[in-house]
C-alpha positions in Angstrom: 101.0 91.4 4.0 101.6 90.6 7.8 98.1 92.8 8.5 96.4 90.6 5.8 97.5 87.3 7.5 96.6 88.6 10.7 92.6 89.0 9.3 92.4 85.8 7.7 94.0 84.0 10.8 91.9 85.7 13.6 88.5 85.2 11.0 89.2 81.2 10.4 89.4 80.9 14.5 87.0 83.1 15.2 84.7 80.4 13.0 86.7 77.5 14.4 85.2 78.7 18.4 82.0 79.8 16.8 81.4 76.1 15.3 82.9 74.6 18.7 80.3 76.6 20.4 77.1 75.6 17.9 78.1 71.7 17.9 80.5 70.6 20.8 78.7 72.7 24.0 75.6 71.3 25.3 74.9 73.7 28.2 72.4 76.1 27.1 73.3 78.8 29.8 76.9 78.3 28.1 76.3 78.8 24.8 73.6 82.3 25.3 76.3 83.5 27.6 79.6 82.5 24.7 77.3 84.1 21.8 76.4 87.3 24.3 80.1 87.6 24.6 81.0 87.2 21.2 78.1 89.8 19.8 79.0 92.6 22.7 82.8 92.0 21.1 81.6 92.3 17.6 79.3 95.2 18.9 83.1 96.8 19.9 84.5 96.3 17.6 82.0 97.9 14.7 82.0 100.9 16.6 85.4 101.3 17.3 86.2 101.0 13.5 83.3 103.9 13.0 84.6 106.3 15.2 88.0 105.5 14.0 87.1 106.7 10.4 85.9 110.2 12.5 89.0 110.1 13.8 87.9 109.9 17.4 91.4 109.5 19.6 89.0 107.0 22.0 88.8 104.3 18.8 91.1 102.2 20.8 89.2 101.8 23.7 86.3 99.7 22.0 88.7 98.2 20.1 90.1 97.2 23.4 86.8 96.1 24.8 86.6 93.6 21.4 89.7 91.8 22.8 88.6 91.6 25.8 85.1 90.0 25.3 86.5 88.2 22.3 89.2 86.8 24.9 86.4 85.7 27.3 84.4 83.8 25.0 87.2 82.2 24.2 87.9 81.0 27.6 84.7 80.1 28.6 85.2 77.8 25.1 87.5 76.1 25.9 86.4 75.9 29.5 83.1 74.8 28.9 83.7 71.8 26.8 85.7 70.0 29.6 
């Protein structure tokens, strides 16, 4: 249940900072650089989840990586708007 809550609440922000991205940044060099960060994250995490299933013990580093580009988009968000 907690997992389940966890995917719906990361996926309904993860929209919430892509729509703040799309409609509330002007900046072009902002928004390539936010949407870079966000597709290396999704990139990640993809990979991660297939090498998982293989049952590769390195899974967690791209999974990892994710949070950490995830993180950064995030902050340049939030950062960027200001």
């Amino acid at each position: 249940m907690w997992r389940t809550a966890d995917i719906i609440c990361a996926n309904i922000g993860m929209g919430l900072f892509i729509g703040n991205t799309a409609w509330n940044i002007q900046v072009p060099f902002y928004k390539y650089t936010i949407g870079s960060l966000y597709a290396t994250g999704a990139t990640c995490y993809i990979y991660g989840t297939l090498i998982h299933k293989q049952r590769n013990k390195s899974w967690y580093l791209y999974h990892g990586a994710m949070h950490a580009m995830m993180w950064l988009g995030h902050s340049l968000n939030v950062c960027a708007r200001q």
